[in-house]
N, C-alpha and C positions, 0 to 999 in steps of 0.2 A: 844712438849709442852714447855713453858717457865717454866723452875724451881721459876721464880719469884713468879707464879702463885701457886706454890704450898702452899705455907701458908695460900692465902687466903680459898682452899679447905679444907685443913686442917682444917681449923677455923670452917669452917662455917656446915661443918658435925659434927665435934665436941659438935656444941652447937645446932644447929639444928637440926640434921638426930644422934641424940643417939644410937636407934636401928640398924644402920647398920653395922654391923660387918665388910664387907669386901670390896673392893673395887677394880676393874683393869680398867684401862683403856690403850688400845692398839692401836697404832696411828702407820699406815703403816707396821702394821705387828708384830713391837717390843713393850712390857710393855713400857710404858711412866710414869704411875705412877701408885702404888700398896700399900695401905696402910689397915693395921687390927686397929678391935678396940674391946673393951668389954673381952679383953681375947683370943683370937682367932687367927690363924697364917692358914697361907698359904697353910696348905695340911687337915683342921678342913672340913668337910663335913658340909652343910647348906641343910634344907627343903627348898626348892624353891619354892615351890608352885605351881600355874599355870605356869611356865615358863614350867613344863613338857609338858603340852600342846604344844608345837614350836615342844619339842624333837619327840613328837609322831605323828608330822604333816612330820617331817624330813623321818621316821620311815616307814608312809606309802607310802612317797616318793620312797624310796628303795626301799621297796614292789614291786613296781607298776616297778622301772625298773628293778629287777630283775624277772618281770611276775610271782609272788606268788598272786598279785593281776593284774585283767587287767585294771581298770580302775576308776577312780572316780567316773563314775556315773553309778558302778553296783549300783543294791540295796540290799540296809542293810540286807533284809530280805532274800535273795540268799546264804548269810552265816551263818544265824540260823535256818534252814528248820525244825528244830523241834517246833518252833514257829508257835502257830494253831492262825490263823488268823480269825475274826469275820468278819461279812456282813459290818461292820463298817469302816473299816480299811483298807481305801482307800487311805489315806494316808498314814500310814507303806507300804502298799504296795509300793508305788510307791517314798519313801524317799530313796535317797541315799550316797553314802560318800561325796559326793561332800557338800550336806546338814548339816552333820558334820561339815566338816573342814570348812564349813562358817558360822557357828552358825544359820543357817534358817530353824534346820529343828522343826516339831510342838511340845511344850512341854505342858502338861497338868497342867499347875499351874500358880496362877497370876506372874504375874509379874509387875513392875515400871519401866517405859521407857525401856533402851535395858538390865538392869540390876534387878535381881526380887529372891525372896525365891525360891530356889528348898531343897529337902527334904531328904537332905546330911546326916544329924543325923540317919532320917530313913533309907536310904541305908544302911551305917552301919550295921545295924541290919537285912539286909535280908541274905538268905540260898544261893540267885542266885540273884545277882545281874544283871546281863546280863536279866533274866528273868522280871526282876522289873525294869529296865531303858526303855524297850521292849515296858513296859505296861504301862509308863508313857508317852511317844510316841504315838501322832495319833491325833484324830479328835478334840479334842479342843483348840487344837494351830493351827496356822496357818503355814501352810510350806511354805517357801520364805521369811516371814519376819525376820528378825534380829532380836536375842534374846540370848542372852549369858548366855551360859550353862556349867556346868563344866560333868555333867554325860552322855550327849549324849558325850562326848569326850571318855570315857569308852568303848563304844561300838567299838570303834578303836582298842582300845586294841586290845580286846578279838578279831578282826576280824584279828591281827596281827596275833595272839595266833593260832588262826584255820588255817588261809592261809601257816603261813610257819612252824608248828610243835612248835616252839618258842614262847615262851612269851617276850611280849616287851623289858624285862631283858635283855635275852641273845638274840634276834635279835639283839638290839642297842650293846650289847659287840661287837659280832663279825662282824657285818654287817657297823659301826660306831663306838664308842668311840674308839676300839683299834686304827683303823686306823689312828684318830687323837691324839693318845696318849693320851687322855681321862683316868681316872681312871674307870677299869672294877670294875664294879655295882656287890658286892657278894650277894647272893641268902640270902630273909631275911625270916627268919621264923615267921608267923604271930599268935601269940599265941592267941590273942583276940583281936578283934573290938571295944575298948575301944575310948572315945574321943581322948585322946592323944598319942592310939597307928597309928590311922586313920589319924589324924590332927594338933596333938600337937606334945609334946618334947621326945618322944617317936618313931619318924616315923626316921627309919635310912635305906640305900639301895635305895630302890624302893619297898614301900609296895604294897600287891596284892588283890585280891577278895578272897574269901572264895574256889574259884573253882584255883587260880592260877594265874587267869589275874593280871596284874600290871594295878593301876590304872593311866586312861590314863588323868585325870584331875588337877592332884596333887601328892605330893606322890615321887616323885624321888629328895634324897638327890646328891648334885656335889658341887665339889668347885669351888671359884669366878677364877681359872687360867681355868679349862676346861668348863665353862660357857663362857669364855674367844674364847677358843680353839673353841669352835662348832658357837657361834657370826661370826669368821674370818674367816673361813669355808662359811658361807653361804654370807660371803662379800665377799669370793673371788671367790663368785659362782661354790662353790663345791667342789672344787681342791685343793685336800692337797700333798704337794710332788710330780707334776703333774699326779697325779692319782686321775678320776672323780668318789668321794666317794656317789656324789649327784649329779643327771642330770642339768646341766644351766636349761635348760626348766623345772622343777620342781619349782627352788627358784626364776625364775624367775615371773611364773607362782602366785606362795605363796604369793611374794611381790608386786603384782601387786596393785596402786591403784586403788580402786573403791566408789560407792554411801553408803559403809559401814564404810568404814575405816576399816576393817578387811579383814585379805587375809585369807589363809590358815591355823589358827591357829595363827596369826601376827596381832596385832594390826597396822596400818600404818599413816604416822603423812605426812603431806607436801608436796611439789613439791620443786624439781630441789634442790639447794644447800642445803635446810629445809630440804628435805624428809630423814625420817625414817623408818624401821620397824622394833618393840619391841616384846620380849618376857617378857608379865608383869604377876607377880605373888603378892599376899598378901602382907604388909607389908612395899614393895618397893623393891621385890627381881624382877630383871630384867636383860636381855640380850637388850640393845641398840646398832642396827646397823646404821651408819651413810655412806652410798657408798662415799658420794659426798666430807666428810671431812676422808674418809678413818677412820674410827675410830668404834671402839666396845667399850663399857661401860658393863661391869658389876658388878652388885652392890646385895648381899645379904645381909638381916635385918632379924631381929628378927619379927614378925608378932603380931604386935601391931594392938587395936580399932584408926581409925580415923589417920592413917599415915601421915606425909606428903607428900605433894606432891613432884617426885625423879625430876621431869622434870626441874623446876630452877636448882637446883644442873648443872644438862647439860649443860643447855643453856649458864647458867650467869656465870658457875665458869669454868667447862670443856672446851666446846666450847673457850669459850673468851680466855683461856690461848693456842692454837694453834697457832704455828708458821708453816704459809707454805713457 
């Protein structure tokens, strides 16, 4: 990156992008540039939001090659058999993970365009969560269409939790973060389901469900250097230390464009030199992987109404200051 360039980013988060706290950006492997803001330094843990979503897509990845799971397209309902099924529910039946990790599978509530209300606050407040995401699942959504969801991502969890004894917690400890020198996620004890023990200034760790599960939506605090760390990891298709943490054909698979723009829990931007795929979260907390300009962006904020948009920041100030 040209240091010239630094000022103008400087500037322009400074007086545009307030909320963001912290920033990496890693060009060929090495920090290029790394600055805090609002208070905050380099080892402050940040609520990320949906960026856990990627982790938990990474998560069932493992899974699936260490054979705790066999395959994307078991179905969902193979791993809660105590789930009694109605003459209706023809579509639970036959929904699978694959369905998940592409956001198609059917949800019971309106929605606007591919983004709509789901009933987060009420979750909250149920006994069994797994049970209540179950039951909001089936015949009045449609399965296949594109519909982005944050509690069928939940359901991964828990089907984490079941397949390998672990909760998404300590799978990702031992299975992932250590590996990449990741800060290990301590066990958080969840005293109430309050708004902002769930969602607010409150949620530290990796908060979980009532039964254990960690939620697989939201919910897992990291800093902007190991948001950093797991970004570089999946640009360098899996391999950290030459040891395959993550199959090639997994992230390959994840990052795949399609008629969605979402891969596997990956939102995905472009073809050839453009192309990306993002871990985007509330706020403007996000993991930007870039293959083609060798570069990971990540950026955690503060989770403000009506954010700006993080993608200029990229384009116009990051991007442009690369010297190849």
């Amino acid at each position: 990156m040209d240091p010239k360039k630094y000022q103008d980013i400087e500037y322009t988060i400074r007086t545009q992008y307030k909320n963001i706290n912290g920033i990496v950006v890693m060009r060929k492997g090495y920090i290029a540039f790394e600055r805090y803001y609002n208070g905050y330094n380099p080892y402050d843990t940040h609520n990320i939001a949906s960026v856990t979503k990627s982790i938990i897509s990474a998560l069932i990845g493992i899974a699936i090659d260490s054979e705790y799971i066999k395959s994307i397209d078991q179905k969902i309902l193979d791993f809660f058999p105590e789930y009694i099924q109605g003459e209706d529910d023809i579509q639970k039946r036959i929904l699978t993970i694959r369905h998940l990790l592409t956001m198609t599978a059917p949800l019971a509530w309106k929605t606007t365009g591919s983004m709509g209300y789901e009933p987060l606050n009420r979750l909250r407040r149920q006994r069994d969560w797994v049970m209540y995401i179950l039951n909001l699942l089936g015949e009045k959504g449609q399965l296949g269409r594109f519909q982005y969801s944050s509690v069928g991502v939940h359901l991964l969890s828990a089907i984490i939790t079941r397949t390998t004894g672990m909760c998404a917690r300590e799978f990702a400890n031992e299975f992932l973060f250590r590996h990449i020198g990741m800060r290990e996620i301590p066990e958080q004890n969840m005293k109430s389901f309050g708004l902002d023990d769930v969602f607010g200034k409150d949620v530290t760790g990796w908060i979980n469900d009532p039964d254990g599960n960690n939620t697989g939506g939201w919910g897992l605090t990291l800093t902007p250097r190991d948001m950093t760390r797991f970004g570089f990891l999946y640009l360098n298709r899996g391999i950290w230390d030459n040891k395959q943490i993550i199959s090639q054909k997994w992230i390959d698979e994840s990052t795949a464009m399609n008629s969605n723009k979402y891969g596997y829990l990956w939102w995905l931007k472009g073809e050839g030199s453009t192309s990306a795929y993002t871990a985007v979260g509330s706020g403007g907390n996000l993991i930007s992987c870039i293959p083609e300009k060798d570069l990971v962006v990540a950026i955690v904020s503060k989770i403000v109404p009506k954010p700006r948009d993080i993608e200029p920041l990229i384009e116009k100030y990051i991007i442009s200051s690369l010297v190849d």
